[in-house]
N, C-alpha and C positions, 0 to 999 in steps of 0.2 A: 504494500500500500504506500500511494506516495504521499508527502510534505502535505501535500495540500489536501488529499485525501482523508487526513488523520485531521486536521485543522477543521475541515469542516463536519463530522465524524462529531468531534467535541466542540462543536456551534449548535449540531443537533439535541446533542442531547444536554447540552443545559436549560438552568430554566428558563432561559429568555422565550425557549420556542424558535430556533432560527434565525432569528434577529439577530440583524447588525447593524450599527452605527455608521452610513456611510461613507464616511471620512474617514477612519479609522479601521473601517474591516475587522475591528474587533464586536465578540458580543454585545448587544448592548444592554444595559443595565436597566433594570426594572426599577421601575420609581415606587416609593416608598410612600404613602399616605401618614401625614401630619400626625404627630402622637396626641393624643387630647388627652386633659386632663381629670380628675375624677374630683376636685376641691371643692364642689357642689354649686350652683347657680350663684351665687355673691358672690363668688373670686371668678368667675366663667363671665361676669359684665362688667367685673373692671376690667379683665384681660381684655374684653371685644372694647372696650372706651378709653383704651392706653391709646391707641391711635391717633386721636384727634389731641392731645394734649400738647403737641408739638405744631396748631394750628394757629399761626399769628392771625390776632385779630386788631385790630385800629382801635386804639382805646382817646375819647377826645374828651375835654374839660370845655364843658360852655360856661362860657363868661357873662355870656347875655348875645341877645339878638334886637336887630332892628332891621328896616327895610330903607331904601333908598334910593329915588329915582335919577335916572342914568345922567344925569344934568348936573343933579350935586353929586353923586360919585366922580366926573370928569373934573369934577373943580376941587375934587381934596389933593393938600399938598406936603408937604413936609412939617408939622406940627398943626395938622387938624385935628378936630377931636369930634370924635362918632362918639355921640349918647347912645346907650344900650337899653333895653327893656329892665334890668332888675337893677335892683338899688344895692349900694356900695354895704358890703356886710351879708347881703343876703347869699343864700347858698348857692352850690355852684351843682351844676349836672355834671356827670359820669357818663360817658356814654361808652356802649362795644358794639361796634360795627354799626353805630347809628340809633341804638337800641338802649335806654335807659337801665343801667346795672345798677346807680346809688346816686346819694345827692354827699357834697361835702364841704369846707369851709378852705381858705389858700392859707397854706402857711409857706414859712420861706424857712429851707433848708439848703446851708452850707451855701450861700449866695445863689439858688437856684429857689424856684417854685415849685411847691410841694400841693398834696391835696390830702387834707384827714377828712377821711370816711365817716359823718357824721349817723346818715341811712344808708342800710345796703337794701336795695329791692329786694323781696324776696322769690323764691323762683316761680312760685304758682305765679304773681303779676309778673315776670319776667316773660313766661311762656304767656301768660293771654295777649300781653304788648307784643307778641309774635303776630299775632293771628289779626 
């Protein structure tokens, strides 16, 4: 029996079933299904929710809003000053992705602007403010 005869001889009869890789002309390797674990339904949906935790989302601080027509927007200049809707002291929104998460007060840390968490939304109105 020749080289090649023996070669394919023991292509046959392992488990692949005859199968080859065909780049390599070697057997090719049976894939293996996912081990699952047996740690009961509470560790089974942190595992499926670990995913999304490495999801950036835009988190913005509103100061206040107003409206402005395109006339006096083209005439603000270098020390203009836009009045806002809320008054100085009152609190500030939280927003994730546009979406109200908490309301909070400015402080100033280490010469930068800070924000303490006065209210956190809680998730039931988080999720209706979905919808």
């Amino acid at each position: 029996m020749s080289e090649t005869e023996k070669n394919l001889d023991a292509v046959d009869s392992d488990d692949t079933q005859g199968e080859t890789d065909p780049e390599t002309s070697r057997p090719a390797e049976t894939a293996k299904p996912p081990e699952l674990s047996n740690d009961g339904p509470a560790n089974q949906q942190s595992n499926s929710m670990d995913f999304i935790l490495d999801v950036p989302l835009e988190i913005t601080v509103e100061l206040g809003r107003t409206t402005m027509v395109i006339n006096d927007l083209l005439k603000l200049s270098q020390g203009s000053v836009i009045e806002l809707s809320k008054a100085a002291g009152e609190t500030l929104e939280i927003l994730a992705n546009q979406k109200l998460i908490a309301r909070g007060e400015t402080v100033v840390v280490n010469d930068k602007f800070g924000v303490r968490l006065t209210e956190v939304i809680s998730p039931q109105e988080r999720i209706e403010g979905l919808r």
